[in-house]
VMD Tcl script that draws the C-alpha trace (Angstrom):
set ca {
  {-5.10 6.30 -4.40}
  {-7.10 4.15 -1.89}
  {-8.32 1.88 -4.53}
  {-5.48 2.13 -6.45}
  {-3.51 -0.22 -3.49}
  {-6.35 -2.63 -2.93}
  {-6.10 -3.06 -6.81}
  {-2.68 -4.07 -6.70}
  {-2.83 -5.78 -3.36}
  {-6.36 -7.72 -3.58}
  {-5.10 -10.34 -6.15}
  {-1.84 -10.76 -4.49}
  {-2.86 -11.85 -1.20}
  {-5.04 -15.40 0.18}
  {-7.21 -13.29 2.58}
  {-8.58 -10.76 -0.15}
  {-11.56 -9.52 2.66}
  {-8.87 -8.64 5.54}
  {-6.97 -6.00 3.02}
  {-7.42 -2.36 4.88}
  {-6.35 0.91 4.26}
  {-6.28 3.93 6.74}
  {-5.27 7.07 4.94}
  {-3.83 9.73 7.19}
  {-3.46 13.28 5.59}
  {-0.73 16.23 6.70}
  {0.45 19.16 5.19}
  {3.09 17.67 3.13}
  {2.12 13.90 3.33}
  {-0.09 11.54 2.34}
  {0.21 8.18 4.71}
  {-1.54 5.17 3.60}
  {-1.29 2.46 6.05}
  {-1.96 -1.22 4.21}
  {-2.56 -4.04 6.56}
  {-2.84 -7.40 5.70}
  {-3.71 -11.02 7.09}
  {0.09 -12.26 8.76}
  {-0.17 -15.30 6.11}
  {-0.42 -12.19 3.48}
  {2.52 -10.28 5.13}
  {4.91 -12.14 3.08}
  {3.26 -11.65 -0.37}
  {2.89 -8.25 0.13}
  {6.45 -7.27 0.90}
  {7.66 -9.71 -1.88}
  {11.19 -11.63 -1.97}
  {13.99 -8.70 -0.68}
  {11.02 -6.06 -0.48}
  {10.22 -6.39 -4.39}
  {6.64 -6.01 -4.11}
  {6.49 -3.94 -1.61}
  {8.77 -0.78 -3.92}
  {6.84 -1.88 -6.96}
  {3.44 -1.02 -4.75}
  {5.35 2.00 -3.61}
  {6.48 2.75 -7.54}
  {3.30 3.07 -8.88}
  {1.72 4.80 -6.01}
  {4.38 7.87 -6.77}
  {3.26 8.05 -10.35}
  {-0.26 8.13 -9.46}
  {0.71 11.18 -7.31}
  {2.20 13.22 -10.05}
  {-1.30 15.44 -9.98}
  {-1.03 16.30 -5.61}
  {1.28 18.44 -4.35}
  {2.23 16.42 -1.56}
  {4.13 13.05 -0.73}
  {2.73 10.20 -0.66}
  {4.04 7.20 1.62}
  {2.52 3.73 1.69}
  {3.44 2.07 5.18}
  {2.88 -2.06 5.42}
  {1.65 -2.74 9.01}
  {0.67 -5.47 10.89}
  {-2.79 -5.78 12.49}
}
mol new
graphics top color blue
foreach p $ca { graphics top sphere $p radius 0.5 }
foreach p [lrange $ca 0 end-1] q [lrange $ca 1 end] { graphics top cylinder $p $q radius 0.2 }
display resetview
């Protein structure tokens, strides 16, 4: 799912090399935690949060084969 999101994000943003992930695992969730460069922050979240559920959307299809929820969580450095 990792590389799924930089996938997605990579192209998106200006500052391609400050894209991290930290995945945090529970019982029932999955937590991936995206930061981005703050010139990025807008692209990422997208006009009204567009880009942001359509990173979100395909995240929860990719997660049809775990049991367990998956959240994505866009936070600053």
């Amino acid at each position: 799912m990792k590389e799924l999101i930089e996938t997605i994000v990579k192209p998106l943003v200006d500052y391609p090399e400050a894209v991290k992930i930290e995945t945090q695992e529970t019982d029932r969730t999955i937590t991936h935690k995206l930061s981005v460069h703050p010139d990025d922050m807008g692209k990422v979240i997208g006009k009204q949060g567009r880009v942001a559920k359509a990173i979100r959307t395909v995240s929860f299809a990719g997660e049809s084969q775990q049991k367990k929820k998956t959240v994505i969580e866009i936070v600053d450095k």
